[in-house]
mmCIF file of the N, C-alpha and C atoms, coordinates in Angstrom:
data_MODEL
# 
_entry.id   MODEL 
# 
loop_
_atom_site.group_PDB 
_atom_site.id 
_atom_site.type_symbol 
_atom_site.label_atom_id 
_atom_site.label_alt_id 
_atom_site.label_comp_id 
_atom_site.label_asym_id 
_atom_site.label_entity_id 
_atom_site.label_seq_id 
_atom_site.pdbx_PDB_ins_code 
_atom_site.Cartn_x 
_atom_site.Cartn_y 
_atom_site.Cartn_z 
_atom_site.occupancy 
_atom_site.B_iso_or_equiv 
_atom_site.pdbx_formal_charge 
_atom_site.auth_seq_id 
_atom_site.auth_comp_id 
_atom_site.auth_asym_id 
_atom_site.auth_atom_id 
_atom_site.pdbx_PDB_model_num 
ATOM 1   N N  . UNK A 1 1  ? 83.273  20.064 -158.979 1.00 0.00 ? 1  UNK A N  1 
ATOM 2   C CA . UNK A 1 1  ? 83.067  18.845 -158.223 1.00 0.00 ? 1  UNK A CA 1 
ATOM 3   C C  . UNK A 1 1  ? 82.241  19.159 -156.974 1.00 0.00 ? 1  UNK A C  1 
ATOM 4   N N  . UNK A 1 2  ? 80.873  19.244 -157.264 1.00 0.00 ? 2  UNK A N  1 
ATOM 5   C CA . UNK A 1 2  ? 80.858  19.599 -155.973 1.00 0.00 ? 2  UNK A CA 1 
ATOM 6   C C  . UNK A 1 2  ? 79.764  18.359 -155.815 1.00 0.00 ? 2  UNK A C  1 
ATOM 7   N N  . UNK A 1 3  ? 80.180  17.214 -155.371 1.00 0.00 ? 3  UNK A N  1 
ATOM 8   C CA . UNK A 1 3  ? 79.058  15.714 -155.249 1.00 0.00 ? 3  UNK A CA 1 
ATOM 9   C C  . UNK A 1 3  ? 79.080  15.895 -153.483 1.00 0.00 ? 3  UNK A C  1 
ATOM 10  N N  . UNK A 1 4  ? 77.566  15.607 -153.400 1.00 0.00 ? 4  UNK A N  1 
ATOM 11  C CA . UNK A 1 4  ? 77.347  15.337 -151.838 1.00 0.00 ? 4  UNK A CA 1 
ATOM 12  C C  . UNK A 1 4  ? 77.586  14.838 -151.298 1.00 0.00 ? 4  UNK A C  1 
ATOM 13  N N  . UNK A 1 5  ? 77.706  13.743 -150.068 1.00 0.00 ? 5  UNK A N  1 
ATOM 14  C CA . UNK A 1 5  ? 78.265  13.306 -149.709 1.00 0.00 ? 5  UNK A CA 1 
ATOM 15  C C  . UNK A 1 5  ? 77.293  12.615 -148.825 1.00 0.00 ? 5  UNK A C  1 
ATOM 16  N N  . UNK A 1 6  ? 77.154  10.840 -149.256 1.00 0.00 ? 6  UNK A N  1 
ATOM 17  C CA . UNK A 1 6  ? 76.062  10.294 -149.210 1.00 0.00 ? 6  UNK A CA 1 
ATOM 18  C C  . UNK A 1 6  ? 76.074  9.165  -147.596 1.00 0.00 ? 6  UNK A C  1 
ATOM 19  N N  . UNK A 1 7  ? 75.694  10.306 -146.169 1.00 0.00 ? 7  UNK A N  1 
ATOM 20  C CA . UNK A 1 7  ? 75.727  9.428  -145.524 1.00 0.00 ? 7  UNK A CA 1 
ATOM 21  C C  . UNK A 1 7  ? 75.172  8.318  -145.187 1.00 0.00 ? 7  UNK A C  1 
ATOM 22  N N  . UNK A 1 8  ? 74.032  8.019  -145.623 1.00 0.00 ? 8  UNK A N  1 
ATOM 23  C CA . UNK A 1 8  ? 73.179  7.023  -145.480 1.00 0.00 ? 8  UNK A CA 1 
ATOM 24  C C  . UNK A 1 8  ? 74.232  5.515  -145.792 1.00 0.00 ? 8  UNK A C  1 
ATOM 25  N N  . UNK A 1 9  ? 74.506  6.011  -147.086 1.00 0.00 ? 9  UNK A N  1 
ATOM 26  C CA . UNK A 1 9  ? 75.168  4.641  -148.081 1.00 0.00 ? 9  UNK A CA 1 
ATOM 27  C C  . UNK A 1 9  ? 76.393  4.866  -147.391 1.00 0.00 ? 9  UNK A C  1 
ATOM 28  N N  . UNK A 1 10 ? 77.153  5.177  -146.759 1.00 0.00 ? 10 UNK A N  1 
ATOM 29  C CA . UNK A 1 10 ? 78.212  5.541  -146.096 1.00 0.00 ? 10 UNK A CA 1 
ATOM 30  C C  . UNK A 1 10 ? 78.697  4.695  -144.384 1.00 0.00 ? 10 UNK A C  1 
ATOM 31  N N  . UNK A 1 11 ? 77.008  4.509  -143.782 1.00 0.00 ? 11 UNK A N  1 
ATOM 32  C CA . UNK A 1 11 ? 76.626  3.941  -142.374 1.00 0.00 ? 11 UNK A CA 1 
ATOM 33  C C  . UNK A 1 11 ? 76.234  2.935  -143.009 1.00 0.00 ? 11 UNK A C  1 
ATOM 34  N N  . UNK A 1 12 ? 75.774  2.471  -144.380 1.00 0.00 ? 12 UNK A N  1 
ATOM 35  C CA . UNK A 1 12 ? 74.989  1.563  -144.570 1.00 0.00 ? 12 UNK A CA 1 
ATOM 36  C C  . UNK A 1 12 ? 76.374  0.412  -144.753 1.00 0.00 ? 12 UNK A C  1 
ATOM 37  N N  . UNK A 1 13 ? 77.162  1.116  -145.187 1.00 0.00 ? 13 UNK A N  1 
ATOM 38  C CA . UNK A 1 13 ? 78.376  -0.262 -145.885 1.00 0.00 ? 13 UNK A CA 1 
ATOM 39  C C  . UNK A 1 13 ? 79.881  -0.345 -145.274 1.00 0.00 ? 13 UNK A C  1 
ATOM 40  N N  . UNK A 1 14 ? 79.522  0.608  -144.321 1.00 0.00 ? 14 UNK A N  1 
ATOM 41  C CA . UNK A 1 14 ? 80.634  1.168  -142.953 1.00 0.00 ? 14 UNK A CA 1 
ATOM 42  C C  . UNK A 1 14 ? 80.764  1.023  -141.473 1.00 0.00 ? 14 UNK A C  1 
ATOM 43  N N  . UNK A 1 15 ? 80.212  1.771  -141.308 1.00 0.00 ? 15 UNK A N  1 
ATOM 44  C CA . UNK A 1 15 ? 79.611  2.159  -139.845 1.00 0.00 ? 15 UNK A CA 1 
ATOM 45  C C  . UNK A 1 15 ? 78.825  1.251  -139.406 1.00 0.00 ? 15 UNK A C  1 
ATOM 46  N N  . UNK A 1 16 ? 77.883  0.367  -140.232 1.00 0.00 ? 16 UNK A N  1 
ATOM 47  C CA . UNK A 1 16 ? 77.009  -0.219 -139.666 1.00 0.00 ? 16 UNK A CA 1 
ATOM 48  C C  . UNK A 1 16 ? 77.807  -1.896 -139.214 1.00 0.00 ? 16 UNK A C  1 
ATOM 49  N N  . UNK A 1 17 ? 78.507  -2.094 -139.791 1.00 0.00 ? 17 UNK A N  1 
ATOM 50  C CA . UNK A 1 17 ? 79.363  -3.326 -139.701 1.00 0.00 ? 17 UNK A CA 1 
ATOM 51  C C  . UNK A 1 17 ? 79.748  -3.854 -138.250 1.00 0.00 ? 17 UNK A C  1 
ATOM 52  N N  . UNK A 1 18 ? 79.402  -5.066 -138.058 1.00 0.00 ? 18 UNK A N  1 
ATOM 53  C CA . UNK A 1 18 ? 80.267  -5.750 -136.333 1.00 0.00 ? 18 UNK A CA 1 
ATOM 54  C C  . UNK A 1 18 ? 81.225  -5.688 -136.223 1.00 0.00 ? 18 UNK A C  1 
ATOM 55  N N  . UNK A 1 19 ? 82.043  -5.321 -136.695 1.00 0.00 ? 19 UNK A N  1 
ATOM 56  C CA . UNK A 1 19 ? 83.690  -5.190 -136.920 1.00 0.00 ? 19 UNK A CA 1 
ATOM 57  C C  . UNK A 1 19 ? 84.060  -3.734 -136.376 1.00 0.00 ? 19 UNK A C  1 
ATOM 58  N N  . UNK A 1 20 ? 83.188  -2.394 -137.088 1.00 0.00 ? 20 UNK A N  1 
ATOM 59  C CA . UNK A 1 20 ? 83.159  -1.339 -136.328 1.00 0.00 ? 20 UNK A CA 1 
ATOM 60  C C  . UNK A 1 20 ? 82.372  -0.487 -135.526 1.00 0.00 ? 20 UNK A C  1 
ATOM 61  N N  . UNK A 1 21 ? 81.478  -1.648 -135.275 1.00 0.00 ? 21 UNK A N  1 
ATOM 62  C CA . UNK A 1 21 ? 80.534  -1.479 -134.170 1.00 0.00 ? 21 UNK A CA 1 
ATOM 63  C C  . UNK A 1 21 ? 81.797  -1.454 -132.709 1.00 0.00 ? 21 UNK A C  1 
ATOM 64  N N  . UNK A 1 22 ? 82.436  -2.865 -132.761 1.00 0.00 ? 22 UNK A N  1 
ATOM 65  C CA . UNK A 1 22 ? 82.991  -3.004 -131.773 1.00 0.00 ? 22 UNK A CA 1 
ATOM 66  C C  . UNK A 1 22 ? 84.395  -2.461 -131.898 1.00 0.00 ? 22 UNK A C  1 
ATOM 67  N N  . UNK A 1 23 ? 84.826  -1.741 -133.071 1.00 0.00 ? 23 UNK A N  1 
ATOM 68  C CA . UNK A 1 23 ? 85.960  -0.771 -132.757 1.00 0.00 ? 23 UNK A CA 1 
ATOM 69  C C  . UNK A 1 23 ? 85.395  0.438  -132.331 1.00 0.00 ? 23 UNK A C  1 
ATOM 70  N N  . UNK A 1 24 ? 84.457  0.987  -132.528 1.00 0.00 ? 24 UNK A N  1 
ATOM 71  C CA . UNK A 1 24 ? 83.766  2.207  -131.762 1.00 0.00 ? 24 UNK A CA 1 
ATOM 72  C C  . UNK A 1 24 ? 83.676  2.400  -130.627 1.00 0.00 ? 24 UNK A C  1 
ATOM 73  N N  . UNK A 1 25 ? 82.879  1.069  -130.280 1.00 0.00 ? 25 UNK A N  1 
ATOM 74  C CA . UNK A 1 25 ? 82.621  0.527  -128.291 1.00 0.00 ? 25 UNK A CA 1 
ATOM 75  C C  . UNK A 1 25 ? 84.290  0.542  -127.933 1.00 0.00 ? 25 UNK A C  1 
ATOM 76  N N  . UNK A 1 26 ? 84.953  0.210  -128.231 1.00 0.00 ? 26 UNK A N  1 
ATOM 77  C CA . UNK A 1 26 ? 86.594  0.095  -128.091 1.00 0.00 ? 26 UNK A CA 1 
ATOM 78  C C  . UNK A 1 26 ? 87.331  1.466  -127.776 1.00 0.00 ? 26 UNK A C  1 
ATOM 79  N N  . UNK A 1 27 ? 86.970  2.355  -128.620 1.00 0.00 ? 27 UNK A N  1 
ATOM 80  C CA . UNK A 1 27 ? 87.451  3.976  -128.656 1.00 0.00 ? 27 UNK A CA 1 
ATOM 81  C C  . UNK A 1 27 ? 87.039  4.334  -127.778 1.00 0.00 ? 27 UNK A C  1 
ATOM 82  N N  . UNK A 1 28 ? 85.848  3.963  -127.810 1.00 0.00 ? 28 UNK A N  1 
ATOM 83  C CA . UNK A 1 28 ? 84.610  4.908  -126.316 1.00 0.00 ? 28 UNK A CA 1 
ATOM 84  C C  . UNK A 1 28 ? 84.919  4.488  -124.569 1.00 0.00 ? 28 UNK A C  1 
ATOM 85  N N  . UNK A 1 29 ? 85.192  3.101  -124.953 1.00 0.00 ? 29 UNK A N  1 
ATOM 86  C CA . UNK A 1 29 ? 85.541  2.830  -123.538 1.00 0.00 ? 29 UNK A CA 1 
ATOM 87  C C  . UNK A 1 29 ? 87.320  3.396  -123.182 1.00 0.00 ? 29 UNK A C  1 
ATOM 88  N N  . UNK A 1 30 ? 87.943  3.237  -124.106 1.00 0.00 ? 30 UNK A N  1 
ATOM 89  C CA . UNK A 1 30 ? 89.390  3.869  -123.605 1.00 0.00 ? 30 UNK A CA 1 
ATOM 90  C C  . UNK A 1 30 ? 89.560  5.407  -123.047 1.00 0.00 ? 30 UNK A C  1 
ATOM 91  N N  . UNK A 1 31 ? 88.173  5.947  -123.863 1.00 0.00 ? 31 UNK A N  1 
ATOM 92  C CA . UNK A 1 31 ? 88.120  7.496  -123.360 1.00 0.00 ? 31 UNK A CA 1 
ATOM 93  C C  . UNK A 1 31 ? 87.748  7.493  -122.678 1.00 0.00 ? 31 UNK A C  1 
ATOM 94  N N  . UNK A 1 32 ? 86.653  6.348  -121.788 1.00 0.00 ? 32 UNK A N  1 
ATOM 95  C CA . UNK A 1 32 ? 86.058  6.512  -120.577 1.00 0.00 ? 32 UNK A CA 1 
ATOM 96  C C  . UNK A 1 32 ? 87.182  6.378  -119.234 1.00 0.00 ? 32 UNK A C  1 
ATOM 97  N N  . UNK A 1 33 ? 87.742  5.109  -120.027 1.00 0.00 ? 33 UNK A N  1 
ATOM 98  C CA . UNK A 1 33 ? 88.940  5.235  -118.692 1.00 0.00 ? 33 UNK A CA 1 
ATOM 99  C C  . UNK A 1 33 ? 89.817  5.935  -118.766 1.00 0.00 ? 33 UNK A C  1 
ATOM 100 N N  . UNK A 1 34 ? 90.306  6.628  -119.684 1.00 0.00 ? 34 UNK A N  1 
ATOM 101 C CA . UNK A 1 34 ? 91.359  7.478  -119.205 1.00 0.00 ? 34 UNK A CA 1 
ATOM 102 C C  . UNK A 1 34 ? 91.004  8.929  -118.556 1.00 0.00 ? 34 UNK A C  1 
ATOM 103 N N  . UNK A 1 35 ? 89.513  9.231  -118.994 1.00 0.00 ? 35 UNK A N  1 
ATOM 104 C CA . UNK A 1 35 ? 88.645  10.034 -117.707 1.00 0.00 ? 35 UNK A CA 1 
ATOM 105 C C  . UNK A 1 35 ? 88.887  9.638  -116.650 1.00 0.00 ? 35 UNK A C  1 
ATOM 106 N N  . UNK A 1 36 ? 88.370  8.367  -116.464 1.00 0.00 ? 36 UNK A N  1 
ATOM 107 C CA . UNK A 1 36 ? 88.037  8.380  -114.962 1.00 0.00 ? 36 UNK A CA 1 
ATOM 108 C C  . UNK A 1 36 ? 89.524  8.394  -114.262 1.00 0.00 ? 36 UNK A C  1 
ATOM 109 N N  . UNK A 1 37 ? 90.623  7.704  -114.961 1.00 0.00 ? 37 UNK A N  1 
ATOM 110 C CA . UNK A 1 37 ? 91.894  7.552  -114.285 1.00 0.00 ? 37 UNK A CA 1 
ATOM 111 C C  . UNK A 1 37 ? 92.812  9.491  -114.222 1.00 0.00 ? 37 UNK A C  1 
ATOM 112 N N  . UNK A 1 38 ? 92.459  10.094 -115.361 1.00 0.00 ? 38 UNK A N  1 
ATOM 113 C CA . UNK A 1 38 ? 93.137  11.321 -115.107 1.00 0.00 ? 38 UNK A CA 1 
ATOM 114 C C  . UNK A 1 38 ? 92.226  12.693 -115.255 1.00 0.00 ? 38 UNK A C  1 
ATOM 115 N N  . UNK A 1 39 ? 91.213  12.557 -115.235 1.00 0.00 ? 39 UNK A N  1 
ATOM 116 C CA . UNK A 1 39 ? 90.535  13.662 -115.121 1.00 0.00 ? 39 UNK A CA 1 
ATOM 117 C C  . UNK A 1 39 ? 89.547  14.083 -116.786 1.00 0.00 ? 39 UNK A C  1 
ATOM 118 N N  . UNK A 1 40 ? 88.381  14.679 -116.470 1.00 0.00 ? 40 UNK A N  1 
ATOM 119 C CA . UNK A 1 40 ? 87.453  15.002 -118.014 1.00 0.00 ? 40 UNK A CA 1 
ATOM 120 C C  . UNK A 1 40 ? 88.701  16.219 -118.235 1.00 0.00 ? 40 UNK A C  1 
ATOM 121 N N  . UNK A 1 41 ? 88.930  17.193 -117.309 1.00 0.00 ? 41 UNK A N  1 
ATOM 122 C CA . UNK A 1 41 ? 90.322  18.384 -117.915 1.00 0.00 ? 41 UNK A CA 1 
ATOM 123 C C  . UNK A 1 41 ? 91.284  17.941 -118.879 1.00 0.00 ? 41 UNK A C  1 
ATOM 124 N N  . UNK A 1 42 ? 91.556  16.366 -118.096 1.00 0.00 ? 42 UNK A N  1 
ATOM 125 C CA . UNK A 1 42 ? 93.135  16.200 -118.878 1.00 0.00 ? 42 UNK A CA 1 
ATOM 126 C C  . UNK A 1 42 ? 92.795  15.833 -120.524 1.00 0.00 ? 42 UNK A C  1 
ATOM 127 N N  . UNK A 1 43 ? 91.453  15.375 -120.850 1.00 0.00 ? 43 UNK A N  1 
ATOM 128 C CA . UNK A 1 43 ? 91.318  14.682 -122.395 1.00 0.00 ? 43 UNK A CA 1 
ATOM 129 C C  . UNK A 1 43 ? 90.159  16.067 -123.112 1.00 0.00 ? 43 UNK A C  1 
ATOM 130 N N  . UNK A 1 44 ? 89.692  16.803 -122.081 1.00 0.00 ? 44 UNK A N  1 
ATOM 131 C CA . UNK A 1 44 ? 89.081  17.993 -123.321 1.00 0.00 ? 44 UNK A CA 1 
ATOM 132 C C  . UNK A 1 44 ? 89.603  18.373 -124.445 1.00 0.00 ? 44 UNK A C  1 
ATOM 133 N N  . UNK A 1 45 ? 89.258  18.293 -125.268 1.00 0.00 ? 45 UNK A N  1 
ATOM 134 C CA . UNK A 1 45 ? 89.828  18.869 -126.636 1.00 0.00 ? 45 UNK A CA 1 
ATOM 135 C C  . UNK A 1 45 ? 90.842  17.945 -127.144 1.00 0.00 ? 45 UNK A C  1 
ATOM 136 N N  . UNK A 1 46 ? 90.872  16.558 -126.489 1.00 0.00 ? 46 UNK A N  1 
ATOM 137 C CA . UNK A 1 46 ? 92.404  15.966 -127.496 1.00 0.00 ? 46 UNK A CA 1 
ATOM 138 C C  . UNK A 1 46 ? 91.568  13.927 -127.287 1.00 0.00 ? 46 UNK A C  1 
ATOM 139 N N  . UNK A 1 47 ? 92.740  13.447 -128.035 1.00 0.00 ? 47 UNK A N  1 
ATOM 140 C CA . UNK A 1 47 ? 91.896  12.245 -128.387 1.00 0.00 ? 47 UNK A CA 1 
ATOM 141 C C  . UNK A 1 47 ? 93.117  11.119 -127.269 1.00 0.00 ? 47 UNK A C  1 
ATOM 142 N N  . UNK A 1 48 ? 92.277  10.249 -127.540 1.00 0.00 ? 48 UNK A N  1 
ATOM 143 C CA . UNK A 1 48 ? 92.923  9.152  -126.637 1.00 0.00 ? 48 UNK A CA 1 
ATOM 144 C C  . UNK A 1 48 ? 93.453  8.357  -127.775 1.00 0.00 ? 48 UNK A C  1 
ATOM 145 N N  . UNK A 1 49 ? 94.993  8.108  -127.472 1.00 0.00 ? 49 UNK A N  1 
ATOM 146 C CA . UNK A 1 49 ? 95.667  7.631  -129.029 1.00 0.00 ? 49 UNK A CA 1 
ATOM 147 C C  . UNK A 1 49 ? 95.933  5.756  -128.248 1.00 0.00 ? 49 UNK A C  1 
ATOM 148 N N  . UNK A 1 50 ? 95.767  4.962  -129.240 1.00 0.00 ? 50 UNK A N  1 
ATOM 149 C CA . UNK A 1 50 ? 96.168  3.062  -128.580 1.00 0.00 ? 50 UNK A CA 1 
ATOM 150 C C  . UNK A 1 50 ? 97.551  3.229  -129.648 1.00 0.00 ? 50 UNK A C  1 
ATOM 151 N N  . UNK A 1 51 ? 98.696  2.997  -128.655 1.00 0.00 ? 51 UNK A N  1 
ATOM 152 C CA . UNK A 1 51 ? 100.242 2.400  -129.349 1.00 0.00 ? 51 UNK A CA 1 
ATOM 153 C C  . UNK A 1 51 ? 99.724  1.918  -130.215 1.00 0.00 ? 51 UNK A C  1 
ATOM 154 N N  . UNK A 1 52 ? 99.602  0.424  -129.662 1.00 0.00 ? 52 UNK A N  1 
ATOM 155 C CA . UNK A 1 52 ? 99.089  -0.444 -130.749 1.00 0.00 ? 52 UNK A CA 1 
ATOM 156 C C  . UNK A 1 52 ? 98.299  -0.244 -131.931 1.00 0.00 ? 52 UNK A C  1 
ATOM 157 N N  . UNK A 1 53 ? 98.036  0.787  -132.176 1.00 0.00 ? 53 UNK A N  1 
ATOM 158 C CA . UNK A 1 53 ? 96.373  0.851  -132.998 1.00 0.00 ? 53 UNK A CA 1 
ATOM 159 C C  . UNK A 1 53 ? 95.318  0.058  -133.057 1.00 0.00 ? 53 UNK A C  1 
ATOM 160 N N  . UNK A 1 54 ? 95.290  -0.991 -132.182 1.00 0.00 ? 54 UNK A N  1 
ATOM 161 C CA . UNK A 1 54 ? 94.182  -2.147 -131.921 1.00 0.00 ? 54 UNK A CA 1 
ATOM 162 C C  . UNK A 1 54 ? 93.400  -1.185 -130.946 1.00 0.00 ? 54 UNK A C  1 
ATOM 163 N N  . UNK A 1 55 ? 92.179  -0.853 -131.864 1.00 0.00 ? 55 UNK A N  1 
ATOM 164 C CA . UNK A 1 55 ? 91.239  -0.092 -130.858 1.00 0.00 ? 55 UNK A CA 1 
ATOM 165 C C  . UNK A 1 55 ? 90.376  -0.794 -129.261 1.00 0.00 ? 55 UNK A C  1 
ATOM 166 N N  . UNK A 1 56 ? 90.819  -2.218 -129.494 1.00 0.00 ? 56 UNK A N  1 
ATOM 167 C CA . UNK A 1 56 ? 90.617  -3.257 -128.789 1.00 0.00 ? 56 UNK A CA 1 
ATOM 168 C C  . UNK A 1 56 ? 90.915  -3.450 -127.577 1.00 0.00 ? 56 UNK A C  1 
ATOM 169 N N  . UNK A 1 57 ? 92.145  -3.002 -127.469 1.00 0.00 ? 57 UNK A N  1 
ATOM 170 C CA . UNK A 1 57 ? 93.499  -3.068 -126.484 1.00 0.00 ? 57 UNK A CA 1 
ATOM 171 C C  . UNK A 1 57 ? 93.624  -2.031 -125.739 1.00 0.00 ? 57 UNK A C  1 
ATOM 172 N N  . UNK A 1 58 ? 92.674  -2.337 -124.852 1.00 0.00 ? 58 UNK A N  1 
ATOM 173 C CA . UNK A 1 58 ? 92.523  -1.352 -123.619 1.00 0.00 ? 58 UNK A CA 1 
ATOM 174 C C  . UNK A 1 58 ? 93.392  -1.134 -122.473 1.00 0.00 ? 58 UNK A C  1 
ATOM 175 N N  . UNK A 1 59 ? 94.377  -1.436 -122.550 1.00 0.00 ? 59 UNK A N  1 
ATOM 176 C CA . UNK A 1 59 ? 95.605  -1.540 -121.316 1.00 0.00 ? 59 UNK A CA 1 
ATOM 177 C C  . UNK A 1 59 ? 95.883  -0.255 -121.190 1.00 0.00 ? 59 UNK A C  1 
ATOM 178 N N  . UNK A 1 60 ? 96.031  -0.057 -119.726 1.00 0.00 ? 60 UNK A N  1 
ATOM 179 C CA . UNK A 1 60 ? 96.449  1.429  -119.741 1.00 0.00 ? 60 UNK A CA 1 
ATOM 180 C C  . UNK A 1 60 ? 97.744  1.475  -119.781 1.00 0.00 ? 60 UNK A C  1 
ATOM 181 N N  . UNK A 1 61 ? 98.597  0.894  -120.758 1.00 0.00 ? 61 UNK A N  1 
ATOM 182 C CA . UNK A 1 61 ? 100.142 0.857  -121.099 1.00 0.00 ? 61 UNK A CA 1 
ATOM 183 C C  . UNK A 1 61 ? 99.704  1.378  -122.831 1.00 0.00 ? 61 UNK A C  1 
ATOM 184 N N  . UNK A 1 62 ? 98.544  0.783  -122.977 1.00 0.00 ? 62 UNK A N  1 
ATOM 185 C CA . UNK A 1 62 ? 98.735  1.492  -124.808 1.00 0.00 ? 62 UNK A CA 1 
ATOM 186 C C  . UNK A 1 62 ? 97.455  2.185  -125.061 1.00 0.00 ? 62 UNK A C  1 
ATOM 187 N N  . UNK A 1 63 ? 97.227  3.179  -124.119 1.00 0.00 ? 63 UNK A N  1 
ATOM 188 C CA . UNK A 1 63 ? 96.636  4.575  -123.989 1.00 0.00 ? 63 UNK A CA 1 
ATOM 189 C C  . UNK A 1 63 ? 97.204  5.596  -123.604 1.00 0.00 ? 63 UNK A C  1 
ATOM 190 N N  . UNK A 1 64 ? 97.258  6.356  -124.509 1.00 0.00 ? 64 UNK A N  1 
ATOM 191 C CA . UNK A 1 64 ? 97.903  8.362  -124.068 1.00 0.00 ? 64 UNK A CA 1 
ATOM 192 C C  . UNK A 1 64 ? 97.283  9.543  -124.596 1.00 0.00 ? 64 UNK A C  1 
ATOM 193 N N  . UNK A 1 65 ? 97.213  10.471 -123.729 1.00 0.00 ? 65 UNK A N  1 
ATOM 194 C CA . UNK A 1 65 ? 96.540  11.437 -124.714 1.00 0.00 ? 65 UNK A CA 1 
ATOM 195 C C  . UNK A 1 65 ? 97.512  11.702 -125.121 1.00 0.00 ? 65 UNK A C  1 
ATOM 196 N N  . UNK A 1 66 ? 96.726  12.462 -126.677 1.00 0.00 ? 66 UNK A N  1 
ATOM 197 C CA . UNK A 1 66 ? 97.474  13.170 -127.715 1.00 0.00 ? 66 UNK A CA 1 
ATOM 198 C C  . UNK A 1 66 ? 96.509  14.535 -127.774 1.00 0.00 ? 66 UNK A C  1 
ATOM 199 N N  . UNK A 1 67 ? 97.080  15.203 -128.893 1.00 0.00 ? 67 UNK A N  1 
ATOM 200 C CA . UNK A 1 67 ? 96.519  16.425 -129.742 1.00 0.00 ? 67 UNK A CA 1 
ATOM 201 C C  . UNK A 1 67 ? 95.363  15.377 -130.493 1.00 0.00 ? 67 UNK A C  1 
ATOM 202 N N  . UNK A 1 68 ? 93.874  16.107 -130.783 1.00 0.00 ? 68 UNK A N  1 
ATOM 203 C CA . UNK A 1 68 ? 93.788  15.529 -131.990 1.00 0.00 ? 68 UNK A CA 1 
ATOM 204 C C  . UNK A 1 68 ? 94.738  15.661 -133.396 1.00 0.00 ? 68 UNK A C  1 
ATOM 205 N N  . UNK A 1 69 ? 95.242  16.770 -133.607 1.00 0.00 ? 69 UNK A N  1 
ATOM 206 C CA . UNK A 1 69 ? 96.138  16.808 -135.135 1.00 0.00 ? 69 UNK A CA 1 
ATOM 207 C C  . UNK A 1 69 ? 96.920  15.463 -134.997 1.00 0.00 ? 69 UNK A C  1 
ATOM 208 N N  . UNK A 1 70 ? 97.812  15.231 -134.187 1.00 0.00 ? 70 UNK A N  1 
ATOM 209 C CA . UNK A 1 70 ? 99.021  14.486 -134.163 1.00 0.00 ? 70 UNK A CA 1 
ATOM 210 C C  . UNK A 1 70 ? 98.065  13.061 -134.166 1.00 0.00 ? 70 UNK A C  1 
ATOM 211 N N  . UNK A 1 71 ? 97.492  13.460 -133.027 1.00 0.00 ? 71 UNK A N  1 
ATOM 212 C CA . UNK A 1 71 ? 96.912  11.746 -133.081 1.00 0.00 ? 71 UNK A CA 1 
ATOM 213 C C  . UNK A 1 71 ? 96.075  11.278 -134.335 1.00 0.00 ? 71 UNK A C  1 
ATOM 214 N N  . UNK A 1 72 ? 95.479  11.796 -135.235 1.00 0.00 ? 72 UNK A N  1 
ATOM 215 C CA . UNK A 1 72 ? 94.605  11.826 -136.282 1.00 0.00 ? 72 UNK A CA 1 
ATOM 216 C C  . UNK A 1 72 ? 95.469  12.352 -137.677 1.00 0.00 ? 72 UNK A C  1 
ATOM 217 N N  . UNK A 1 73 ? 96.833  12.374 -137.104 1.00 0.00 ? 73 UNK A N  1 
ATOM 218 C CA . UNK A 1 73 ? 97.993  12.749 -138.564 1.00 0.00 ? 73 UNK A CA 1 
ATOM 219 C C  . UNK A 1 73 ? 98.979  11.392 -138.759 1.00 0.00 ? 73 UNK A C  1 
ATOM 220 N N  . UNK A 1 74 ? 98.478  10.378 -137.638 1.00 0.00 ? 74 UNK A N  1 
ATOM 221 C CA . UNK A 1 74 ? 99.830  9.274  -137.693 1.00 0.00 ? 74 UNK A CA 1 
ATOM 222 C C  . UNK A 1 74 ? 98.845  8.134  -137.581 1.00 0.00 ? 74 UNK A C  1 
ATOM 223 N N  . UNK A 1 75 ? 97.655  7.980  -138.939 1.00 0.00 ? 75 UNK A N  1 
ATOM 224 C CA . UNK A 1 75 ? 97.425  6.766  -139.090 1.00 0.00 ? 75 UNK A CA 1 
ATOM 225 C C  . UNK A 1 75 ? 97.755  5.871  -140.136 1.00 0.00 ? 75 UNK A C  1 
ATOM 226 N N  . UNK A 1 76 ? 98.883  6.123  -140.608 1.00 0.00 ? 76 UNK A N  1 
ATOM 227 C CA . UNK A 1 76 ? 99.605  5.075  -141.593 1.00 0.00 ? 76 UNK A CA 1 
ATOM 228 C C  . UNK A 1 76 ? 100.721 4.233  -140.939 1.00 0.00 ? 76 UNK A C  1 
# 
């Protein structure tokens, strides 16, 4: 099995979508603020996890850092 792995068609029917355009802008800005509120040290190497999973929901009540493993092991 060794099939490539076709990013084009991948951004084309994914990534490219308004739906996760603006969950992206969503991720990006929560990492921005939880920089600016605790430091670029405190989020190096780990991800900014939303309670909620609404990547939307920028409150700094449902933002925390995590590990990436943990935070990227509890999306079900």
């Amino acid at each position: 099995m060794d099939k490539k792995r076709n990013y084009r068609k991948e951004y084309d029917s994914y990534h490219k979508s308004e739906r996760q355009k603006k969950r992206r802008a969503g991720r990006n800005k929560a990492r921005r603020m939880v920089i600016k509120k605790r430091g670029k040290k405190a989020v190096q190497g780990k991800d900014v996890h939303h309670s909620d999973r609404n990547p939307c929901n920028n409150c700094s009540k449902n933002l925390k850092i995590q590990s990436k493993k943990k935070n990227r092991g509890n999306n079900k």
